[in-house]
TORTOR-827722 format. One line per field, with one value per residue (C-alpha): x, y, z. Coordinates in nm, 2 decimals, decimal comma. Layout:
BEGIN
X <- X_...
Y <- Y_...
Z <- Z_...
***
This chain:
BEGIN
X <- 12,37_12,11_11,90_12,19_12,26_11,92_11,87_12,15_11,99_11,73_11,87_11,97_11,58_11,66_11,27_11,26_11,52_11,32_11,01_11,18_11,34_10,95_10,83_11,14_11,10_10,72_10,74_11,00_10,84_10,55_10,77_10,86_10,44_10,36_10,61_10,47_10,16_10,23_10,48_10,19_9,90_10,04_10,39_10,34_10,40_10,05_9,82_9,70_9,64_9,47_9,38_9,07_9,20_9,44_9,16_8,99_9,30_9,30_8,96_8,93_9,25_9,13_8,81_8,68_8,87_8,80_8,42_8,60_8,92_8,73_8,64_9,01_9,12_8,83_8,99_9,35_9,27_9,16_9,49_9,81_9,95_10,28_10,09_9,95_10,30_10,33_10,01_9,95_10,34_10,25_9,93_10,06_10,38_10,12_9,89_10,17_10,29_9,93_9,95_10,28_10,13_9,80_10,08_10,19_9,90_9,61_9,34_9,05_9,20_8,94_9,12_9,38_9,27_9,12_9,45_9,63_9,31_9,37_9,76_9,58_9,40_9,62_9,82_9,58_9,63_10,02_10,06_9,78_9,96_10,28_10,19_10,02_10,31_10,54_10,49_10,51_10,90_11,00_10,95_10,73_11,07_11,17_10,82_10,85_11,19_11,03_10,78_11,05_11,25_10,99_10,75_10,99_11,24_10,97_10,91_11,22_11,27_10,97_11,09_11,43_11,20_11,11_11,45_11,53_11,20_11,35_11,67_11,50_11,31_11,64_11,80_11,47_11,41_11,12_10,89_10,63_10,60_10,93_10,91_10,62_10,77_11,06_10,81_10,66_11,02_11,05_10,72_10,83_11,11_10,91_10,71_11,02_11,13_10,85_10,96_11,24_10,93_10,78_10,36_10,25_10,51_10,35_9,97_9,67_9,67_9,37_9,28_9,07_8,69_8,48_8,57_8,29_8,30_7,99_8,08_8,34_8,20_7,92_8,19_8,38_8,11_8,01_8,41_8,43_8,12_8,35_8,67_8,54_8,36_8,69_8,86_8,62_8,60_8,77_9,09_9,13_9,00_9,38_9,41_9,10_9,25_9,57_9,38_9,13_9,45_9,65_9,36_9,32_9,73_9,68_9,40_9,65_9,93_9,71_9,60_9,99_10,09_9,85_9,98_10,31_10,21_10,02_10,37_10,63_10,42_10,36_10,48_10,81_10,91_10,95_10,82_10,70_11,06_11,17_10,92_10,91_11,23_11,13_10,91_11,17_11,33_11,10_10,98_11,38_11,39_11,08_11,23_11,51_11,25_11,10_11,44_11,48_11,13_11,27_11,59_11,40_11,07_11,18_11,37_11,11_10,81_11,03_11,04_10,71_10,51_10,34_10,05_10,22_10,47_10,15_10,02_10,37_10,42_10,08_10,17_10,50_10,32_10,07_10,33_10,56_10,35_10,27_10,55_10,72_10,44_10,33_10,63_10,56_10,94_11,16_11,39_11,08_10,91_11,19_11,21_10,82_10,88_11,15_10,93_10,65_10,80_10,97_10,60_10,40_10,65_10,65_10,29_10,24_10,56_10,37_10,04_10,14_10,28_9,97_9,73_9,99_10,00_9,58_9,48_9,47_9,61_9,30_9,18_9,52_9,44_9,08_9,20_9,46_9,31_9,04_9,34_9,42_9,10_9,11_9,42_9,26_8,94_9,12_9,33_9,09_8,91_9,18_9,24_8,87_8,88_9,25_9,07_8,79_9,02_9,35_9,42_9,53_9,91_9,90_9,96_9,65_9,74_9,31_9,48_9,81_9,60_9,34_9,58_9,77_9,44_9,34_9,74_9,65_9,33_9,46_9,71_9,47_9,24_9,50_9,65_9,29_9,21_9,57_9,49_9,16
Y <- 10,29_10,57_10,34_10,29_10,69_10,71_10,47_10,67_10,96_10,82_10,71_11,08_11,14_11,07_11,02_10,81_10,58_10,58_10,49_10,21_10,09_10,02_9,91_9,61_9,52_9,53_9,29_9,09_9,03_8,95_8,68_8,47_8,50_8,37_8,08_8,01_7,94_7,77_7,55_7,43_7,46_7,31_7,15_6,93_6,58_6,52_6,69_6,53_6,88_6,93_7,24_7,29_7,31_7,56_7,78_7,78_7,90_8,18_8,28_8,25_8,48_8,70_8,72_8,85_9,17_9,20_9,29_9,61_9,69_10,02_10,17_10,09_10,31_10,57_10,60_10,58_10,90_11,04_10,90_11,00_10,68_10,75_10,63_10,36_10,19_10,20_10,12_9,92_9,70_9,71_9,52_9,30_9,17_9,12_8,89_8,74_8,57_8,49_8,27_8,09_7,98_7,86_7,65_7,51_7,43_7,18_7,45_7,42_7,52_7,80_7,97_7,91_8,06_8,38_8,50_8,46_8,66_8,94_8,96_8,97_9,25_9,50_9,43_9,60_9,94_9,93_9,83_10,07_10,36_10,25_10,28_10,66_10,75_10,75_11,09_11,27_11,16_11,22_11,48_11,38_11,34_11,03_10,88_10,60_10,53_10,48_10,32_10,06_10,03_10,05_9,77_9,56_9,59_9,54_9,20_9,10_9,17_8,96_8,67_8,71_8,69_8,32_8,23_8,35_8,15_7,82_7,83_7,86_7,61_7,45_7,54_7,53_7,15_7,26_7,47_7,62_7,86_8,00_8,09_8,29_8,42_8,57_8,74_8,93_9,05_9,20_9,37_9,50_9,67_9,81_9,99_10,15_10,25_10,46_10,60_10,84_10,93_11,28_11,21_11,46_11,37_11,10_11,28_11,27_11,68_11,73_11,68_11,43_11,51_11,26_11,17_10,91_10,59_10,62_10,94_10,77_10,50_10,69_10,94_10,62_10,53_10,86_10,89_10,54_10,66_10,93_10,78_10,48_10,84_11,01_10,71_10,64_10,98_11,06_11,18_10,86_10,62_10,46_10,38_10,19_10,00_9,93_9,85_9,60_9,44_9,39_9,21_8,99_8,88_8,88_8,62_8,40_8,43_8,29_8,05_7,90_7,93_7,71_7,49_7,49_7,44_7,11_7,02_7,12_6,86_6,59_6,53_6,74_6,61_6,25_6,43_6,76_6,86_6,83_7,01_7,32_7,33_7,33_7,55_7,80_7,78_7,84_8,19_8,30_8,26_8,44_8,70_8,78_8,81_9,14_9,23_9,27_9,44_9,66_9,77_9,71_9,87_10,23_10,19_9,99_10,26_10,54_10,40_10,23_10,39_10,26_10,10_9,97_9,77_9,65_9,52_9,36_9,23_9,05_8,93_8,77_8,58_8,48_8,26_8,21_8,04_7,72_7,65_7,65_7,51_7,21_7,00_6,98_7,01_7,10_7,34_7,43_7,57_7,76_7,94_7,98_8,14_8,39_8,49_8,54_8,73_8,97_9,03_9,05_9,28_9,50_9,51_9,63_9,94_10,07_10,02_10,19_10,45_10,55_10,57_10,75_11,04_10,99_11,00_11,34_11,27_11,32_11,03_10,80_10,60_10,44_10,39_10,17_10,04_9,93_9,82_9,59_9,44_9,37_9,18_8,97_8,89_8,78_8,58_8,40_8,34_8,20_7,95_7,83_7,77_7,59_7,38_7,26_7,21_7,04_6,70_6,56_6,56_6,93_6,83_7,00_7,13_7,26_7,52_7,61_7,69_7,85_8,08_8,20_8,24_8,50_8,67_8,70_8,86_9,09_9,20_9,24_9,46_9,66_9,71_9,78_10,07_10,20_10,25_10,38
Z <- 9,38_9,41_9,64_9,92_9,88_9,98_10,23_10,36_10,35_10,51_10,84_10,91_11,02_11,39_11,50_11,13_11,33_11,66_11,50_11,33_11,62_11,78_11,43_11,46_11,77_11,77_11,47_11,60_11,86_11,60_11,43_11,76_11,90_11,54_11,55_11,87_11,79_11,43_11,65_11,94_11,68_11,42_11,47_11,82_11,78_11,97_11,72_11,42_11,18_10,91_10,65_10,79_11,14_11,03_10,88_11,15_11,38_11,14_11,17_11,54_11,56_11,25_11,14_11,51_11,46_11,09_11,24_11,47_11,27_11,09_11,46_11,55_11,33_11,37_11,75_11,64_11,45_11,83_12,03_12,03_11,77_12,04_12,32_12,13_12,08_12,43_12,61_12,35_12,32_12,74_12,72_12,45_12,67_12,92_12,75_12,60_12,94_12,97_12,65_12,81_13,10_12,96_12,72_13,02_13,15_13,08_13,02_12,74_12,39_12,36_12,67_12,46_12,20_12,35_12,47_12,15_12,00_12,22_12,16_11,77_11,84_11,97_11,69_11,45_11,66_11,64_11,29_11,14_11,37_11,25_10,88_10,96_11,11_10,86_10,73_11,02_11,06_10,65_10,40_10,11_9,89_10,03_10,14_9,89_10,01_10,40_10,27_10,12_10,42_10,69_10,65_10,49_10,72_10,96_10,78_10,74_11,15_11,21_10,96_11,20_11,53_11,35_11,34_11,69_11,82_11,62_11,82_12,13_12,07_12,04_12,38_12,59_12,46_12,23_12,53_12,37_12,65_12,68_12,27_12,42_12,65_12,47_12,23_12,54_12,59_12,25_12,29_12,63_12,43_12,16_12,48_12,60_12,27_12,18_12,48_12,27_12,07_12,17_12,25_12,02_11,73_11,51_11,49_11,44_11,34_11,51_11,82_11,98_12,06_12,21_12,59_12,71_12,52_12,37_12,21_12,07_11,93_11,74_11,67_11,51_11,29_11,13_11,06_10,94_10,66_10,57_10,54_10,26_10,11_10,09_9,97_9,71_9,57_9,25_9,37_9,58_9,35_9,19_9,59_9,61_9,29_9,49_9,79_9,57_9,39_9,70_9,85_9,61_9,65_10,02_9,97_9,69_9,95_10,24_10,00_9,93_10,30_10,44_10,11_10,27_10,59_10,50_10,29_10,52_10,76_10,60_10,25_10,21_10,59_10,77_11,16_11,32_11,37_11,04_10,90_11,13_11,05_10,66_10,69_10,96_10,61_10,35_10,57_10,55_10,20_10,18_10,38_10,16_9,88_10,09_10,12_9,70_9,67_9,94_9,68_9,33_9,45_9,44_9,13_8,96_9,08_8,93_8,59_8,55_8,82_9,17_8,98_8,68_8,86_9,14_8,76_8,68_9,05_8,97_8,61_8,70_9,02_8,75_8,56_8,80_9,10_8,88_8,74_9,07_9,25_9,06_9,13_9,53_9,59_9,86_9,56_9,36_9,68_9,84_9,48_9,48_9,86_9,72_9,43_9,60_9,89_9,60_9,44_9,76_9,95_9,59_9,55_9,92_9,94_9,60_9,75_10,08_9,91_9,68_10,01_10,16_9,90_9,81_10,17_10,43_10,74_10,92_10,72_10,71_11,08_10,90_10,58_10,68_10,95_10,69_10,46_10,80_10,79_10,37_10,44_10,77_10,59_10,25_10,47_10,67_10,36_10,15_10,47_10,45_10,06_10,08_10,38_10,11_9,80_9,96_10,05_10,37_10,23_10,06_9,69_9,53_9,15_9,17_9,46_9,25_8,93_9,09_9,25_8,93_8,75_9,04_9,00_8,64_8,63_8,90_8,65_8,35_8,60_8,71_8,32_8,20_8,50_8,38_8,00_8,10
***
């Protein structure tokens, strides 16, 4: 198959392996923190939870950052994106063991909720970086191939962190700390990693400017103004599309996961255990959706091209998602978790992959920081809406329709900006 030859191919870019290598361990690391939280948030035997408690997790952890997210990626334009893997993997296996010990503790569940916000943070740094990267360790050949293999695998490594935080949870009798704990491990590694990375290997191009923090800030805002000018102008305008499209299935997705959330606890399970373990399920089967996207993407982008099949991805999630959904059952749902995984994943590698080629380098850092801050605001949004429509038990066919009449008129968009 032309798609193993060139997977093949592209493991032979020793610093494409090395930056990989941080990218799974960073987002391993990623999965286990996650199904921390989910598991003492939203899975403790103690705690009553309901949608609207979940959306408002989300926005404490997201919407915050959603506010700074553009001058993030004004200053990752300035830094070395090396030595934000490490410093930034460092500080993150810090706070992490923070997080553990206010789990252990009896502490007020804003503390709680602070530290798990700053662990948040960072994150927007180290996968924005991660994503400009990319060219700087393949030719432009085989971008849409890394752009396949990368962040799914990245995915796919942070879906395995969840399964590696569910056996733990297993052997440590169900401590929320040590889950935690492991997580700040994996980001320890990620630090030492980016280690085999030379500091001046991954960019920016030019060099940084401003040295006092103020400078840096104002700096940050005048190149924030002409990073959404640049990615608005003509040239760049099919990756505004994507970026507009994708957000849109970022905001259905959110909207089904905190669905499956309120099913896996209470109407698809008989007790908190059984339905983490439900829901440890439904996030694997998800997983090996991102793993199809990550073989039929490039073949599917070839034929049709990177916005046609964002147009399909969005069309097929359009019929799919209620017939699937509207059962509320266990079979139904994993199926519904594959598919959407498959579509999701697909839409993103194709919408990755148009920034990528519409965007300079000296611009790549803000745009996708900005496309980072699309996906946490469409998120944290699709949580508050779910909280107002669903029912205490999950079963809400108003949520399921509403949903696939959002995929579809993503997909008549998309196909009408095509023709045009």
């Amino acid at each position: 198959m032309s798609v193993l030859r060139d997977l093949r191919i592209l493991v032979r870019f020793r610093d494409f392996r090395r930056l990989l290598s941080v990218r799974l361990l960073s987002q391993g690391a990623d999965g286990v923190y996650q199904v921390g939280l989910a598991a003492y948030v939203v899975f403790s035997p103690e705690k009553q939870t309901s949608a609207a408690a979940i959306a408002s997790a989300m926005a404490v952890l997201l919407l915050p950052y959603s506010l700074v997210g553009p001058f993030a990626g004004a200053l990752l334009d300035r830094w070395r994106r090396r030595q934000v893997f490490l410093y930034g993997n460092l500080l993150r296996a810090l706070l992490a063991c923070g997080t553990a010990v206010l789990m252990a503790s009896q502490v007020p569940s804003w503390l709680f909720y602070v530290s798990a916000l700053c662990v948040t943070g960072v994150n927007r740094f180290v996968l924005a970086g991660l994503s400009a990267a990319l060219p700087h360790v393949v030719d432009d050949k085989r971008l849409v191939m890394a752009n396949s293999l990368s962040p799914t695998a990245g995915t796919l490594a942070a879906t395995a962190g969840g399964g590696l935080a569910f056996a733990v949870r297993l052997v440590a009798g169900d401590s929320h700390a040590a889950v935690v704990l492991l997580g700040a491990a994996l980001y320890l590694g990620s630090a030492l990693a980016s280690l085999r990375l030379a500091p001046g290997l991954l960019g920016p191009d030019r060099e940084s400017v401003p040295t006092r923090l103020g400078t840096a800030l104002i700096d940050a805002a005048r190149d924030l103004g002409a990073g959404v000018r640049h990615l608005l102008t003509p040239p760049r305008r099919d990756a505004a599309r994507a970026l507009a499209a994708m957000t849109l299935m970022r905001f259905c997705y959110g909207a089904l996961l905190v669905l499956v959330l309120m099913l896996c606890r209470y109407a698809l399970s008989s007790d908190s255990a059984h339905g983490l373990a439900l829901l440890g399920l439904a996030l694997g089967v998800s997983g090996a959706g991102f793993f199809a996207a990550a073989v039929v993407t490039p073949w599917a982008t070839g034929r049709l091209g990177a916005n046609r099949w964002i147009t399909l991805c969005a069309a097929i999630a359009a019929v799919l998602e209620p017939a699937l959904g509207l059962p509320f059952a266990t079979a139904p749902m994993l199926a519904a978790a594959f598919v959407l995984g498959l579509i999701t994943q697909g839409a993103k590698i194709a919408t990755d992959t148009i920034v990528q080629h519409s965007v300079e380098d000296a611009f790549r850092g803000r745009i996708f920081s900005v496309y980072d801050v699309l996906f946490n605001i469409a998120f944290v949004g699709a949580a508050a809406v779910a909280s107002l429509i669903l029912p205490p038990d999950g079963r809400s066919a108003t949520l399921v329709i509403v949903v696939a009449v959002i995929y579809a008129a993503t997909a008549v968009a998309m196909s009408r900006s095509e023709r045009r």
